[in-house]
N, C-alpha and C positions, 0 to 999 in steps of 0.2 A: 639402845634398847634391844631384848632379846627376845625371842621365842621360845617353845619347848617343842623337840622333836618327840616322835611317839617313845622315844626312849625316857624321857626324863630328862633330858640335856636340854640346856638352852643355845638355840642357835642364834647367832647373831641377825639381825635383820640388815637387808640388803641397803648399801648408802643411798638416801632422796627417795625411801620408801615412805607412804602415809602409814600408819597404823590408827587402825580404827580404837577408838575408848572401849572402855568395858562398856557391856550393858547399865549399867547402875548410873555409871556416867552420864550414859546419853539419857537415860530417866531424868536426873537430874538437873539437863539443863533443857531441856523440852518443858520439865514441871517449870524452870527459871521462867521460859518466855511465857506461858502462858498467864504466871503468875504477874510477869511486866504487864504484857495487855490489859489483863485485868485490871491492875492498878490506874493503867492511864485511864480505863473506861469511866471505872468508880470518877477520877481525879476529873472526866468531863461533865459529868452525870452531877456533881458534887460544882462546878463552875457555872453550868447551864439551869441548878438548882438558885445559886446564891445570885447569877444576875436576875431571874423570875422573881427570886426574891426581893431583890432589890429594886426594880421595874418598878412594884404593889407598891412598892413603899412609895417612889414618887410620883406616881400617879392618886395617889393615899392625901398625900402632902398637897400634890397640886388641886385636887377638888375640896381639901379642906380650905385652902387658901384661895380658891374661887367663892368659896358659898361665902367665904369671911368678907369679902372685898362684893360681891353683890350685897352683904346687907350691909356694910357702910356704904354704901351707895346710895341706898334706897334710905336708911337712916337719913343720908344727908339732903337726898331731896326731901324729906316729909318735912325736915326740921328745918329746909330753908320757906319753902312754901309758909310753916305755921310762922318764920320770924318775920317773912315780907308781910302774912295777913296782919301780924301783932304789932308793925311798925306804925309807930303815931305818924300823923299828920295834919297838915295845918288845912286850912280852905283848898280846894284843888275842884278841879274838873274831874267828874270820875270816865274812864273809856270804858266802853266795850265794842270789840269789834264782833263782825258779824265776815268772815269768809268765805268765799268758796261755795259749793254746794250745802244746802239747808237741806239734812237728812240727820236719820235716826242714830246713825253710826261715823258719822263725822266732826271734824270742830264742829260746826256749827250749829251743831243738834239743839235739839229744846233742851234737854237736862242741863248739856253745858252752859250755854247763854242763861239759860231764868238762874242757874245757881250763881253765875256773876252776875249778873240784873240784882240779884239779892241783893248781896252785895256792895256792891256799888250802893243802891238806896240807901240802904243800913247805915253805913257810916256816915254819921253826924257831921263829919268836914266836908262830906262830898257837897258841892254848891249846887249842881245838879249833874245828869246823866248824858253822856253822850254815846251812840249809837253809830260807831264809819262803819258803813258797808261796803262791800267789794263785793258781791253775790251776783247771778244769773238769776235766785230761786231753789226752784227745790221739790220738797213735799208740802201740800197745804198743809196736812196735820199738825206737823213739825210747826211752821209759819203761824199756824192757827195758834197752836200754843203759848209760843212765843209772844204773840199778839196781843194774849187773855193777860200773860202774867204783866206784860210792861203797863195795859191800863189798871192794872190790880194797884200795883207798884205804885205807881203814880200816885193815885188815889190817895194808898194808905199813909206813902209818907210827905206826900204834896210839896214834888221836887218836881221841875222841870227835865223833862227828855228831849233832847236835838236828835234827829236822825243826821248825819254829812256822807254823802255818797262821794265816793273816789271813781272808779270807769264805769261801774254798772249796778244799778238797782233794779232788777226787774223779777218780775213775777212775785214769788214765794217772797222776795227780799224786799218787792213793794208792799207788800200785805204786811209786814212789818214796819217798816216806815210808819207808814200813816197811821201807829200808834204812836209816834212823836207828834209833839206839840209842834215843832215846825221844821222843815226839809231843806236841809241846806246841801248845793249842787255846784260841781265845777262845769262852767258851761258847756263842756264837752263830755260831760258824763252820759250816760244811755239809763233812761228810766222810762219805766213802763212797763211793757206787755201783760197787761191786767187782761189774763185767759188763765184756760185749763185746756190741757190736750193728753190724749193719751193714747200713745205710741203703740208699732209694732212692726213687724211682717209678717210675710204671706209667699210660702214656698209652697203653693198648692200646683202652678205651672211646672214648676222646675221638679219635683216631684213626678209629674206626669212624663216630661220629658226622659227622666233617667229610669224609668219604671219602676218607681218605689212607691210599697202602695203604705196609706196612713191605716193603723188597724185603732182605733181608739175604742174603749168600752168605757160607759158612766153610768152609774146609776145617777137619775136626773135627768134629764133634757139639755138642762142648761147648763150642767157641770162643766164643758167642753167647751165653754163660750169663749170664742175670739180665740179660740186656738189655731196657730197660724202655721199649722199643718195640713188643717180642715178646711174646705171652701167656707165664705163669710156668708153665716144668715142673717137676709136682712133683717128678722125682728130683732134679733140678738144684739145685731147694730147700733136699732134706733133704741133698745134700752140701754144700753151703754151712752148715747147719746143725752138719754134725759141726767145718765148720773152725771154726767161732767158739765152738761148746763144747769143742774141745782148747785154745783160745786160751783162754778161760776158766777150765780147769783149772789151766793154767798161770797166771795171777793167783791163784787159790787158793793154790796151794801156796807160792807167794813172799807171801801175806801170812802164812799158816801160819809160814812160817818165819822170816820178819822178827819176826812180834809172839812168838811160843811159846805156852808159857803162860799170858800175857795177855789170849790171845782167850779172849775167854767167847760161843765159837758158838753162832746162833741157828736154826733154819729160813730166818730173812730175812736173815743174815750175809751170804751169798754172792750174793742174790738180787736186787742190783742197785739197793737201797733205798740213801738216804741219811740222816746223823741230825744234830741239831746237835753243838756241841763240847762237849756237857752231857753229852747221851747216848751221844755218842762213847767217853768217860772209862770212862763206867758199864760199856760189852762191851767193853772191851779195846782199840776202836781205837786210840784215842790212850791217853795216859799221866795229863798233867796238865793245867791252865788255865793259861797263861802266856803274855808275848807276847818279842818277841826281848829288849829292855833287861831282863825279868826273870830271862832264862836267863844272857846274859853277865853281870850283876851275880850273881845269885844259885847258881847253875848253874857257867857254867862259874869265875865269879870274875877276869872279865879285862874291865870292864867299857866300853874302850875296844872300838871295831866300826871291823873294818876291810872295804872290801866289796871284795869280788874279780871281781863281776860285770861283765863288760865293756859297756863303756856305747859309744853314741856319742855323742862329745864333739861342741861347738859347731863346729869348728875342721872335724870330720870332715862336720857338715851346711850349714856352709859349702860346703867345698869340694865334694860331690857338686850343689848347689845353683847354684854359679858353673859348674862343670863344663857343667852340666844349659845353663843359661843363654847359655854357651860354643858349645855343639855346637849350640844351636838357632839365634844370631847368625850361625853361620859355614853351615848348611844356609839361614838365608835369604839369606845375600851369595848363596852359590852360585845361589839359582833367582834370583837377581834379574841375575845374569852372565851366567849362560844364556837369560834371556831378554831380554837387551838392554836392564834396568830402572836406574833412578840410585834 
């Protein structure tokens, strides 16, 4: 390679000299690399477009095929429920149990139990009803309820009801009982406490102690009552007092009337004690010692048991559980959208 002296001549260039490109050159390959960057940018930009892309699509896919799979779920619980309702049957014992705490919002609520008491009556093979409890009690209301629909029931389709207690009948669950025709008990079961009581505390020391003051405002006098941040007034007390001994009375005379005759009253009958299913027998609460297979064999004589108790099936805790699962996937696409997350 040569040069040009100011003459016009070209001089040679010296051996293992660099020679820089022309200008146009270096243009041209400055415009190359910028042009490369560029392309790769686009080629990221165009890569981090098609996986976003693709992301929507299966999370697209995957809550379509959640909602599909919660309603065959729920399809299949409704339609085993109506095919157990619509199964024939021959003579049986119909069940219903009675668990747990006797409230508004639990199994053992009034809506649930009368619409199986329904039930149960209705069907023409049931020979009659039977009633195992496992209860402490509960709410009178609730109990009260329950109470009105079993003698309703009775009545109207003039079937026999057993009550059969398993460890405990007491309170709220004995007020139901003694709307059976007769109380069948394992001798070690606990029945009784025919009372009402109604709870609470009282942080008005400890308050004082930590110097925290109570600011309460009512319109009313009595708005505030048995507020157990407030010191206790005692008128406030003794009416309180009258409501849960009218509530009381009212237990009395529905076991009075449920048992008759039977009750062999004590001093300590009403008095909110409990006894085993020995002692039970012995004053009248209950009748005999049996458990349910002795009453349907023996008793009612149908000794197939059919339970009317509505259950939640597999299919129903699936489905709230996929549900559950469902709403919580699609709450976190959403903050993960909202906040610009992959």
């Amino acid at each position: 390679m040569t040069t040009d002296d100011p003459s016009g001549a070209p001089i040679p260039a010296a051996p293992g000299t660099a020679v820089p490109p022309p200008p146009a050159a270096a243009e041209a390959a400055a415009g190359g690399g910028r042009l490369a960057r560029l392309e790769q940018t686009v080629e990221r930009v165009a890569a981090e477009l098609l996986r976003e892309h693709r992301s929507r699509r299966r999370w697209r896919l995957f809550f379509r095929l959640a909602w599909l799979g919660l309603a065959l779920a729920v399809a299949w619980a409704l339609l085993a429920q109506r095919m157990h309702a619509a199964a024939p049957s021959g003579p049986h014992t119909a069940l219903v149990e009675i668990r747990g705490e006797i409230a508004a919002d639990s199994e053992a609520s009034a809506d649930t139990l009368v619409s199986a008491l329904t039930s149960a009556f209705e069907d023409a093979s049931a020979q009659a009803v039977v009633m195992r409890i496992n209860s402490p009690g509960g709410s009178p209301v609730q109990a009260g309820i329950i109470y009105d629909e079993v003698r309703r029931l009775k009545a109207l389709h003039r079937k026999k009801v057993y009550a059969v207690v398993e460890e405990v009948c007491a309170s709220g669950a004995y007020y139901v009982a003694v709307a059976a025709d007769d109380i069948y008990v394992d001798k070690a079961s606990l029945v009784g406490s025919i009372g009402v009581l109604m709870d609470g505390f009282g942080f008005v020391g400890l308050m004082d102690k930590l110097g925290i003051e109570r600011r309460l405002l009512t319109a009313g006098e009595n708005k505030g009552m048995l507020d157990p941040f407030s010191p206790q007034d005692e008128r406030q007390k003794a009416y309180a007092k009258v409501i849960i001994d009218q509530v009381h009375r009212q237990f009395i005379a529905v076991v009075r009337e449920g048992r008759g005759d039977r009750l062999k009253e004590s001093r300590e009958t009403f008095s909110g004690l409990f006894w085993n299913g020995e002692e039970a027998v012995k004053s009248g609460l209950a009748d005999r010692i049996g458990n349910l297979d002795y009453v349907a064999r023996e008793v009612v004589k149908a000794p197939e048991i059919i339970d009317y108790t509505p259950r939640e099936n597999l299919a129903e805790r699936l489905a709230r559980r996929f549900g559950a699962g469902v709403g919580e996937s699609m709450a976190m696409a959403l903050r993960r959208a909202s906040l610009g997350l992959r």
